[in-house]
C-alpha positions as CSV (number, residue, x, y, z in Angstrom):
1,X,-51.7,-143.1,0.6
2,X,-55.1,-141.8,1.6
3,X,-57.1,-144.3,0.1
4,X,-55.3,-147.4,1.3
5,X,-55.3,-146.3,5.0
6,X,-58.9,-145.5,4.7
7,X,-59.3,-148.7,2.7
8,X,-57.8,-150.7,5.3
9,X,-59.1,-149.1,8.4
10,X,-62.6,-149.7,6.8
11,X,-61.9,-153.4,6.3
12,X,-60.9,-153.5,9.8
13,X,-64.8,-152.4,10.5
14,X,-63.5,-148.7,11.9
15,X,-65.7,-145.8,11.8
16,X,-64.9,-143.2,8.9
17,X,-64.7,-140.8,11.7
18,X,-61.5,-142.5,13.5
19,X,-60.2,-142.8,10.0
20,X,-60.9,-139.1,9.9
21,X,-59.2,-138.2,13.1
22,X,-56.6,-140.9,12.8
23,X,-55.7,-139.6,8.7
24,X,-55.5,-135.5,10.2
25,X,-52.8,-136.1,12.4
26,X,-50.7,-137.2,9.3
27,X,-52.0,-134.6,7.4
28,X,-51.3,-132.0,9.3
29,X,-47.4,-133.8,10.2
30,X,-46.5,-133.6,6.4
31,X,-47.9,-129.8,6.1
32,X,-45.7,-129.0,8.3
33,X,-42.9,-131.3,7.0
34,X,-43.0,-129.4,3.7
35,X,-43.4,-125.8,5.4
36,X,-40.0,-126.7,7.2
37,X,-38.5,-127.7,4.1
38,X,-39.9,-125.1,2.0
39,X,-38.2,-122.6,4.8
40,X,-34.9,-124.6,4.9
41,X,-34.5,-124.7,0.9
42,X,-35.6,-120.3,1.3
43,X,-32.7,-119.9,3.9
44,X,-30.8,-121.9,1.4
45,X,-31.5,-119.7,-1.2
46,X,-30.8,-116.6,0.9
47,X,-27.7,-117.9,1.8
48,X,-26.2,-118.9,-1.4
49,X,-27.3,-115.3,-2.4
50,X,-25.7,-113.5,-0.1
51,X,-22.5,-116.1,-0.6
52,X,-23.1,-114.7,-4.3
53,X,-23.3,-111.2,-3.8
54,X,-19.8,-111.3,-1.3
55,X,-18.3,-113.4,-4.1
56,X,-19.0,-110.8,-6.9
57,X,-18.2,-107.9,-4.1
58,X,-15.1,-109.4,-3.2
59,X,-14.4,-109.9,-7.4
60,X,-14.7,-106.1,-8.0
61,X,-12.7,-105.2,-5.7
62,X,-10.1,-107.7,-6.5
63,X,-10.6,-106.5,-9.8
64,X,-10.0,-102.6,-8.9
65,X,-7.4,-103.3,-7.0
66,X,-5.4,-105.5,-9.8
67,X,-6.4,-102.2,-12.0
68,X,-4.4,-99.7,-9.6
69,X,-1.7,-102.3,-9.4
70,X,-1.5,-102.2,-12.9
71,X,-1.9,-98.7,-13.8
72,X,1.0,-97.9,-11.4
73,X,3.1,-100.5,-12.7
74,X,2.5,-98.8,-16.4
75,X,3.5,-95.5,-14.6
76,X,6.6,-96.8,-13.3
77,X,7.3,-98.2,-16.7
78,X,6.4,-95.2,-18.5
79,X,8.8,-93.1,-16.1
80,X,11.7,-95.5,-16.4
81,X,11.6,-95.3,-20.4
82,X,11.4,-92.1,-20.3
83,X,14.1,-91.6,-18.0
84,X,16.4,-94.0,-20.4
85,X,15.1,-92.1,-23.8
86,X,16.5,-89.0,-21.4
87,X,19.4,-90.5,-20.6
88,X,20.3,-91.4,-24.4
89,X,19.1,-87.8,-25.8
90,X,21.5,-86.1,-23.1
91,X,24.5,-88.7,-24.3
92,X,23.6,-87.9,-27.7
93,X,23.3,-84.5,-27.5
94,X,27.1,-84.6,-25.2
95,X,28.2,-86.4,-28.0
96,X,26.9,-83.7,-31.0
97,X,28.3,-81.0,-28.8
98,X,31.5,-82.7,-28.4
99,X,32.1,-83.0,-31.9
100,X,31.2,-79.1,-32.9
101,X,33.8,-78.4,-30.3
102,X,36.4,-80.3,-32.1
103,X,35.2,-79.3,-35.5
104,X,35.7,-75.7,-34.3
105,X,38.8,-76.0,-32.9
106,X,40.0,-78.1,-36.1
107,X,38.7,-74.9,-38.1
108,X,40.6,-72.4,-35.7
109,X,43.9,-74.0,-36.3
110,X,43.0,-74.6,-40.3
111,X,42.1,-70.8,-40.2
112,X,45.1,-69.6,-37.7
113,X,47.5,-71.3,-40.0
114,X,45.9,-69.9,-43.1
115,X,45.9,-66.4,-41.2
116,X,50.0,-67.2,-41.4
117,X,49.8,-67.8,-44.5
118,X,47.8,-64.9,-45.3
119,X,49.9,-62.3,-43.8
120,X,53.3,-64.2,-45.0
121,X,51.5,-63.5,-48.9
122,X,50.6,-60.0,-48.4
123,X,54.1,-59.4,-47.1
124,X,56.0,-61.5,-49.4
125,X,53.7,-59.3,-52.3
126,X,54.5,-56.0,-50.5
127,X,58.0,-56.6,-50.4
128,X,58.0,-57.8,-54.5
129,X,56.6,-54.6,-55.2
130,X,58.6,-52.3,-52.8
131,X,61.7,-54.3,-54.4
132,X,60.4,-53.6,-58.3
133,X,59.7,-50.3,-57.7
């Protein structure tokens, strides 16, 4: 771009001087054109990292917050089977205790009548020999 302005400012019979003075002017407007955009595209950067670091901030806590959720869900879980296991030891041990109560009272009866029949024997077998002798 240099060359043909210079080019056709010295066709034109112009000084190099005034092409000098005339060429700095742009110069200096497209320094300054990049500096802006280098600072733009450095804010943009900054930006998109701080965008970036309240992403993965706002991730984790997301994250430990989905962790407690789920931790007292398992809790609650964990309680509630352990209340039902409770629940089916208690019926099962109502039920154990249940039948040893009916098995003793079967066996009281079995040995109450056999108790009868025990004291009927003696006597019949004391009266047999009271009767022989």
């Amino acid at each position: 771009m240099k060359l043909n302005i210079s080019f056709k400012i010295l066709k034109k019979g112009k000084s190099t001087k005034n092409l000098k003075q005339r060429v700095k002017p742009m110069e200096d407007k497209i320094v300054k054109s990049i500096r802006e955009a280098e600072q733009k595209a450095k804010f943009i950067i900054e930006d998109a990292n701080k965008q970036a670091d309240k992403i993965i901030s706002e991730a984790k806590e997301a994250s430990k917050s989905a962790m407690k959720d789920a931790e007292k869900t398992l809790l609650s879980l964990r309680n509630s089977m352990q209340s039902e296991k409770t629940k089916v030891f208690e019926k099962e041990k109502s039920r154990i205790l249940n039948e040893g109560k009916k098995e003793a009272q079967q066996l009281e009866k079995e040995a109450s009548k056999n108790h009868k029949k025990a004291v009927e024997f003696v006597l019949k077998k004391f009266e047999e020999e009271i009767d022989n002798a």
